[in-house]
C-alpha distance (Angstrom), angle and dihedral (degrees) to the residues before:
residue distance angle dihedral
X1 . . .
X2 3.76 . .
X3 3.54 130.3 .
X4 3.55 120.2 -165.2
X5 3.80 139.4 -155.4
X6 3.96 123.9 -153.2
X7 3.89 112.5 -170.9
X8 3.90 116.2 -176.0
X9 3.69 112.6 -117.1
X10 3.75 96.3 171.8
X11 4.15 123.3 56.5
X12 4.03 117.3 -80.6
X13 3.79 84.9 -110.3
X14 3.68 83.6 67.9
X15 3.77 100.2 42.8
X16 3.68 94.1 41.5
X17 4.21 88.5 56.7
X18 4.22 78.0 59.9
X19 3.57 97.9 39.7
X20 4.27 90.0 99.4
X21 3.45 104.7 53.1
X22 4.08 90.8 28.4
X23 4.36 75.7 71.8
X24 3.70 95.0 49.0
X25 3.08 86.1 57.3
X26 3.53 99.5 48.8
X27 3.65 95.5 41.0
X28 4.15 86.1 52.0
X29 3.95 95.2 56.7
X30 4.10 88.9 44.9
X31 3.52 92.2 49.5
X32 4.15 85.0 46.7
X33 3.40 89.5 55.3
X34 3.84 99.2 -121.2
X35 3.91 98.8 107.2
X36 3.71 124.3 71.4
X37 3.67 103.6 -176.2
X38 4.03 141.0 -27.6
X39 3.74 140.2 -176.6
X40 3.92 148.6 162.7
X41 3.76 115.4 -75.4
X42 3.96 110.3 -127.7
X43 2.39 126.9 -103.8
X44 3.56 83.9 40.1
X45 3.79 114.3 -106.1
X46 3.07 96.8 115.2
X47 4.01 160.8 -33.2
X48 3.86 155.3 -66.1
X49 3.69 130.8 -147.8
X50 3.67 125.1 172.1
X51 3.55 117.1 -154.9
X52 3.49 134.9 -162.9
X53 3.53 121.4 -119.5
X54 4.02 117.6 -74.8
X55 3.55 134.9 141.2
X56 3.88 108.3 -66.4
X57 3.82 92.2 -117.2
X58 3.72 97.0 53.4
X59 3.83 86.5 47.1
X60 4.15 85.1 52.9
X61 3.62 89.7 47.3
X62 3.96 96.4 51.9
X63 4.18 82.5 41.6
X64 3.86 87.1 53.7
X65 3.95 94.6 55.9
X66 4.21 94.6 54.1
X67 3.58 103.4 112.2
X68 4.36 91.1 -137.7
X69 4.07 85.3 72.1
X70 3.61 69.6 99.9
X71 3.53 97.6 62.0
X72 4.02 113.8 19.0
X73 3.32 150.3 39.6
X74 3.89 126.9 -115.1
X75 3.85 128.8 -151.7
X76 2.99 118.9 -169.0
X77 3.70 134.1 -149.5
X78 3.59 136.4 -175.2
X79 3.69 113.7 -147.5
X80 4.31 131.1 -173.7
X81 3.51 102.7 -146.6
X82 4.25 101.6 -156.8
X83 4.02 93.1 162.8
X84 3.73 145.1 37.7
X85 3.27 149.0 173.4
X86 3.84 117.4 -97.9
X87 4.07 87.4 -101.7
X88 3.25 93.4 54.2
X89 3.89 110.5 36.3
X90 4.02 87.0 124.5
X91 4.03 82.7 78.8
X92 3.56 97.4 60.8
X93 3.83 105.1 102.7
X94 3.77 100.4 3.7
């Protein structure tokens, strides 16, 4: 799986003009069934989104079509989850 970081690079004025569609975008991918969770970073400059495990250019293509390309930067990191708590065995091998 994937987890990546957003960090704001333009003022919140400018990321909260994006914050709409930024959601549709996010609620698309959840309802595909490639993201897993996601959240604001705080303090809040920025975001999280955990993404199931794909090929690394269809996860840069889905990254490509979030509307706050415009104002943040992603970095991206692969991660192999081997061990959970009990809550959250359904990670283990995503």
């Amino acid at each position: 799986m994937y987890i990546v970081f957003l960090t704001y690079t333009r003022p919140m004025e400018d990321v909260e003009a994006l914050l709409e569609p930024h959601i549709e975008w996010i609620n698309r991918y959840f309802k595909a069934g490639a993201f897993i969770s996601a959240g604001r970073k705080d303090p809040r400059d920025g975001g999280m989104v955990m993404v199931k495990e794909m090929d690394r250019k269809q996860l840069d293509q889905i990254l490509a079509e979030d509307p706050f390309q415009a104002v943040a930067r992603y970095d991206v990191t692969k991660v192999n989850i081997t061990r959970s708590a009990d809550k959250f065995s359904g990670l283990t091998g995503i």
